[in-house]
N, C-alpha and C positions, 0 to 999 in steps of 0.2 A: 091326358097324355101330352098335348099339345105345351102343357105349362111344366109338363116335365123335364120336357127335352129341351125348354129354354133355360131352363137352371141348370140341365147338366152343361148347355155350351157356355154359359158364362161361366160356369168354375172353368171348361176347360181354357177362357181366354184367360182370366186371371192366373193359370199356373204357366202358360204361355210369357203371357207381360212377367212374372215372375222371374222365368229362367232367362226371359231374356236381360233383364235388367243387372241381373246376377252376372250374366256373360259381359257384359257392356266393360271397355276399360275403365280405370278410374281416371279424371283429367288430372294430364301434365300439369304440374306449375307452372308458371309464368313469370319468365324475367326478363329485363330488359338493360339492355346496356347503351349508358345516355354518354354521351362524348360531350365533355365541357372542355370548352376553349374562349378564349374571349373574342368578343364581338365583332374589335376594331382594333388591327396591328397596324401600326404605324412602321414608315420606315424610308431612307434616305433612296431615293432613285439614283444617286450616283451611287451606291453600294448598296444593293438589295441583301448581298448577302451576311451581313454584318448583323442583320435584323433574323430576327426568329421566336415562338412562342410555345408555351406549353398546353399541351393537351390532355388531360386526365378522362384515362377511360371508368366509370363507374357502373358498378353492376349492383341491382335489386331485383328480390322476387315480389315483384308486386301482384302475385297472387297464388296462396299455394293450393296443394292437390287439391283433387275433390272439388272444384269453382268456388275455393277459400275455404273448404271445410276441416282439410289434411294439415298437420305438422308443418313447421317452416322445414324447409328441406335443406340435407345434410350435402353440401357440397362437396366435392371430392377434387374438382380441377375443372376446367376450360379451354378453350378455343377460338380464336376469332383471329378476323381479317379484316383491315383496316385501311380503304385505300383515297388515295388522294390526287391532284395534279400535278402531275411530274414534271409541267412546266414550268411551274410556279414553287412548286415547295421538293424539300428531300428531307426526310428523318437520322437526325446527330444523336440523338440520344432516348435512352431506354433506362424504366428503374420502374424496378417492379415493386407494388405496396401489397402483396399479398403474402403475407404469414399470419403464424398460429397463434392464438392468445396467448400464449406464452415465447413468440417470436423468432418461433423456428421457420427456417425460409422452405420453400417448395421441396422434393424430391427432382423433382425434373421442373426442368426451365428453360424452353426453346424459342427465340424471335428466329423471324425472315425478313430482311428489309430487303425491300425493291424499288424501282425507282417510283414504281407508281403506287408504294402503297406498303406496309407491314403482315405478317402474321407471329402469334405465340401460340401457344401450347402448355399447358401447365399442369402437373398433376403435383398435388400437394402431399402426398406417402402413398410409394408402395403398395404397403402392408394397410392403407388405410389407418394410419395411426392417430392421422387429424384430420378435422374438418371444417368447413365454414358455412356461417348460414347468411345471409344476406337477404333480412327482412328488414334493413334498413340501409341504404346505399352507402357502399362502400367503394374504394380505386383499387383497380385489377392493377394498372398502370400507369405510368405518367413520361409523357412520350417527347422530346423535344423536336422541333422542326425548323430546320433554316427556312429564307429564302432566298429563292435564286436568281441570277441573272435570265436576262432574257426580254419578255414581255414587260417585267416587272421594272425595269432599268428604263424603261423610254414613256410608263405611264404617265399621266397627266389625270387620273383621275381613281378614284378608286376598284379595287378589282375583285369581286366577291368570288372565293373560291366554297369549295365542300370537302369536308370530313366526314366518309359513311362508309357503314359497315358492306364489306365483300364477302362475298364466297367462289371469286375467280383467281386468288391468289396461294401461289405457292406451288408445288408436281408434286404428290398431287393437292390440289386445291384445296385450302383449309376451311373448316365452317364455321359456325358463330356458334356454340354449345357449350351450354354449362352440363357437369357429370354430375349426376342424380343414382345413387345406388344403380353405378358400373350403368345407367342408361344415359345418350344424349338428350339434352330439352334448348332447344331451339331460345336461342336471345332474341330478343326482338332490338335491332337498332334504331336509335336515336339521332339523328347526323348534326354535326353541327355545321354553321354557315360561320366567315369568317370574313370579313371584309381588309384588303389589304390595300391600305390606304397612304399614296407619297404625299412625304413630308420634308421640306426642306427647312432645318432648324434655322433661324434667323437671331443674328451678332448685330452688335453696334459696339465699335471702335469710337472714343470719344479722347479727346484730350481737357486734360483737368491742368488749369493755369492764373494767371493776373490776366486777368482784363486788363491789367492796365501797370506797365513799365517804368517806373521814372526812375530819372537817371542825369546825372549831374552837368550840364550844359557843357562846361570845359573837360570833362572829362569822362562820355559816355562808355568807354575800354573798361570804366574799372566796376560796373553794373552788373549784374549776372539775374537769373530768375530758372526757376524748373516748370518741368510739365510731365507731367503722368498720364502715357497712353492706359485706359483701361480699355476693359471688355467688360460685354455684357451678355446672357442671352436674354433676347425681349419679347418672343415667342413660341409658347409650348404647343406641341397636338393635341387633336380636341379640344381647340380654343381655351387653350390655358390650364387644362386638366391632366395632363402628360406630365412626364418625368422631364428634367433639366437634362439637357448631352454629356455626356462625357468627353470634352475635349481631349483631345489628344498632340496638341502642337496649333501654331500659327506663324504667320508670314505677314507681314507689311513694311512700309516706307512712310517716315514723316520727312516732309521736306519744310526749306526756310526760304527766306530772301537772304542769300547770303552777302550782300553790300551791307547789310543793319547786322550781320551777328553770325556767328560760331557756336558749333557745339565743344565742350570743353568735355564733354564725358555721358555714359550712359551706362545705369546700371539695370541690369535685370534684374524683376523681382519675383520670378517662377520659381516654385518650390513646393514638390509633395506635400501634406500637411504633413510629413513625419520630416521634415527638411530637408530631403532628397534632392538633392539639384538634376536640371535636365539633361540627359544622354547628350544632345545638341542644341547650344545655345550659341549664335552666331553674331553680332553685332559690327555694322560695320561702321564708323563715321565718315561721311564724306563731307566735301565745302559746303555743298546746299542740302544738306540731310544725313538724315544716317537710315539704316534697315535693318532689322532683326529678323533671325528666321529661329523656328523651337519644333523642337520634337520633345515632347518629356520623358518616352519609353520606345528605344526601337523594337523591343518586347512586348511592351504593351503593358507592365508591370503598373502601370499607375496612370491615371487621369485627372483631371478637372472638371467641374462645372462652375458656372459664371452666373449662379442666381443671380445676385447681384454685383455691382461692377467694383471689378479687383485690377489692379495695376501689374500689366504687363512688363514693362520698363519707367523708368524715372529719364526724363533727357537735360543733362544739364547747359545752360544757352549762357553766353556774355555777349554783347554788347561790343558793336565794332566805331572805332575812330571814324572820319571820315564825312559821310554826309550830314550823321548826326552831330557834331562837333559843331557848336555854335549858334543851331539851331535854334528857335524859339517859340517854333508851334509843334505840337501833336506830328508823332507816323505813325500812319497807321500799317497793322504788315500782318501776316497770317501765318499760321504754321497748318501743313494740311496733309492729311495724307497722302501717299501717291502709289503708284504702279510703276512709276516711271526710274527708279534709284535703283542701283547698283549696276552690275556687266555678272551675266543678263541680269535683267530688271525683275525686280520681287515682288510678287502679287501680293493682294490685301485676300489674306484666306483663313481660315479658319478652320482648321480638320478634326472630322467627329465622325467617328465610323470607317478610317481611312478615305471618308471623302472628303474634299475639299469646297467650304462655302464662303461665297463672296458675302462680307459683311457689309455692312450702313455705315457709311461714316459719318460724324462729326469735327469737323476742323475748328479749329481757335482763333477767333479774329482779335487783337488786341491794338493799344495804343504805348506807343514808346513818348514819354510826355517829361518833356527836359524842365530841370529846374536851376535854378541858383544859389548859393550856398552849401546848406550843410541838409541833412536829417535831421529829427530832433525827437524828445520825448514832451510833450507838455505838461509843464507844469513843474518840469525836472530843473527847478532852478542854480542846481548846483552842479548838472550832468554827471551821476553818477549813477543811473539805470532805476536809480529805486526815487520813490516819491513818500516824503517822510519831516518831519517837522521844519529840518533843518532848510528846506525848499522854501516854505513859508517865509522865513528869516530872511533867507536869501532874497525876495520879493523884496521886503520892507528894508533890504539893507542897501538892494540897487536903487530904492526911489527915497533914501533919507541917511543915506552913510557915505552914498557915491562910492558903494561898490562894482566893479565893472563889469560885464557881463559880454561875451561873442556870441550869445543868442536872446533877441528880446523877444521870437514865436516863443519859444520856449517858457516864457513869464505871464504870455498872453490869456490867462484863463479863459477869461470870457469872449476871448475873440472879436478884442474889437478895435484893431489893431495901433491900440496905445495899452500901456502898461499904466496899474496907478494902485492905489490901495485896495480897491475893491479884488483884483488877483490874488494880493497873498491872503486875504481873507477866504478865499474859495480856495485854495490850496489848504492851508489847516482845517475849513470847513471839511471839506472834503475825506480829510484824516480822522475827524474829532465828532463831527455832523452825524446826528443819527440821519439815515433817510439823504443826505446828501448825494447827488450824484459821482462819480468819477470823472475826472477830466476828460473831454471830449478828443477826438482824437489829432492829433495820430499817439497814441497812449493804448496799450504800457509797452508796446514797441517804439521802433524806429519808424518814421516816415517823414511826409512833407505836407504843406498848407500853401497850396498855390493861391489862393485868395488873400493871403495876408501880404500888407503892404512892408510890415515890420522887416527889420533882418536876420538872418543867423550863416555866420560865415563859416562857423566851427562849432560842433556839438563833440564834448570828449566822448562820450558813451555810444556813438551812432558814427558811422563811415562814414 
């Protein structure tokens, strides 16, 4: 009897475990909504708000019914709340990536923006006519975010804020749920961290010139030389890993020693890559410098970057009478930026983001170094610009025909400052010579050989 009545209680527990098990729900799916953003937003502290970043909210069932046993499950719509620091950041834009595999957009499609944070709403049909399954991550949305002034404007170091999911946002308050056959199923949030991090883009203003000026002793007025302010940017964010700036305009001053020289003109050479010339291009010349100020866009229709260094303006310089005249040693004199030029005075700045950064300068230090006589080409024994048989001749017919010559550098091949057979030999060499070199300089321009004792009073081809 005793072993009776224990086989009737265990059937009757097993019909018990039976029904209950039968009773039991089947488990919810499981999804989760991960928020990518990127890691590290860079951005100018004199305008925080110029800066801003995208956030793509992504939804997956990373597990469905049954603890993985059921169907991926048939989506119907969502819900969720998205909140952030409303000190730091505010949301500019919205765009939803959820349509139908054949690219029909939602039924319904509702946001909330707040200051501290968004909600949506979304049912994708009615009538239930489509649906979506997300056993592979896919984006509900893609959210833009400014930032803002404030905190962010005075930092000096970087400021990690958070993106996570809310369920206090909205009247009434919206929840995180994906729709499962007309039931809510709880998202599970993912938050992202964001580090927002100032950055001040760094310029370098350089002048590109002659080192080195010469200029004819009796008559230093009639000399001229240029200089091309460039730009540079010389430092990216993330040590070097960052995007170039988009310039937007610049402002400085080169000044001179104006006792040694005059500007005679300055061109600008800012222009769109489509040739758009700039809204505001300013150019002033004064006695001791000149100043340009730029804006390319009071719209904002267009920008620059300065990977590497592009020419701002071209300045062109002569050469003043006076202490140089007569001269017989080396000035030296410098052409340099400044702050100090124009009423009021024009800052050295560079604007990217509508804010404005003090660039690095580089100044030009040169020598204005007088000579006597003429210019010449060597080797150009006939001074006619080109260097060509008749040169040659010309050599052999000043040292054996007593033909006359106003330039004997000019004859000097070998630089040694007599003229003799072995010149016109290196001049035809020179033509005829496999492997021969060219004439040393000043060739196949104009210049001068201050080390040469020889003369040249008059070169036709050179000033």
């Amino acid at each position: 009897m005793k072993n009776r009545n224990h086989s009737l209680l265990s059937l009757c527990m097993s019909m018990l475990l039976l029904v209950m098990t039968q009773a039991l729900p089947a488990q919810d799916p499981v999804f989760e909504l991960t928020i990518s953003a990127p890691g590290d937003v860079y951005y100018n502290p004199g305008s925080p708000t110029a800066s801003g970043f995208i956030a793509s909210y992504i939804l997956q069932e990373t597990q469905t019914s049954g603890g993985g046993t059921g169907a991926v499950a048939e989506v119907s719509g969502y819900s969720l709340g998205v909140a952030h620091d409303s000190t730091l950041l505010a949301v500019d834009s919205f765009l939803v990536t959820s349509v139908s595999t054949t690219g029909i957009y939602p039924d319904f499609d509702q946001e909330g923006i707040y200051a501290d944070g968004f909600t949506m709403g979304v049912v994708f049909c009615f009538t239930g006519c489509w649906v979506l399954n997300y056993d592979v991550p896919a984006p509900l949305v893609e959210v833009g975010y400014q930032l803002l002034d404030g905190p962010l404007g005075t930092a000096s170091a970087a400021t990690t804020t958070i993106l996570e999911t809310s369920e206090n946002l909205g009247q009434p308050p919206v929840t995180n749920v994906a729709v499962v056959n007309s039931a809510s199923i709880p998202m599970q949030g993912v938050p992202a961290q964001v580090n927002l991090i100032p950055f001040v883009p760094e310029f370098q203003l350089s002048l590109e010139t002659l080192s080195t000026v010469y200029y004819s002793e009796a008559n230093p007025a009639s000399e001229a030389f240029s200089a091309d302010v460039m730009l540079q940017e010389v430092l990216l964010p993330g040590g070097g890993t960052g995007e170039y700036s988009e310039v937007q305009g610049a402002s400085y001053g080169v000044g001179h020693d104006d006792a040694l020289m005059q500007i005679t003109g300055v061109t600008s050479q800012v222009s769109a890559l489509d040739g758009t010339l700039a809204d505001f291009d300013e150019i002033e010349i004064l006695a001791n410098g000149m100043t340009h100020g730029l804006v390319f866009s009071f719209l904002g229709s267009w920008s620059l970057s300065y990977e590497t260094a592009d020419a701002l303006s071209t300045i062109d310089y002569q050469l003043l009478s006076g202490s140089l005249t007569g001269s017989s040693t080396p000035t030296a004199t410098t052409l340099e930026f400044t702050d100090t030029l124009g009423d009021p005075p024009v800052d050295l700045a560079v604007v990217t983001d509508g804010a404005s950064n003090a660039p690095t300068v580089f100044n030009s230090s040169l020598d204005l170094v007088p000579f006597t006589g003429s210019r010449f080409i060597r080797g150009d024994a006939t001074q006619d610009a080109n260097l060509d048989l008749a040169d040659g001749i010309g050599v052999l017919s000043y040292l054996f025909l007593g033909e006359p010559t106003t330039c004997l550098k000019a004859m000097d091949m070998d630089q040694s400052n007599h003229v003799s057979i072995s010149d016109g030999v290196q001049v035809l060499c020179s033509l005829f010579c496999p492997g021969s070199p060219a004439p040393s300089g000043p060739y196949p321009d104009c210049g001068v050989d201050l080390n040469s004792t020889l003369t040249c009073e008059s070169f036709n081809a050179c000033p």
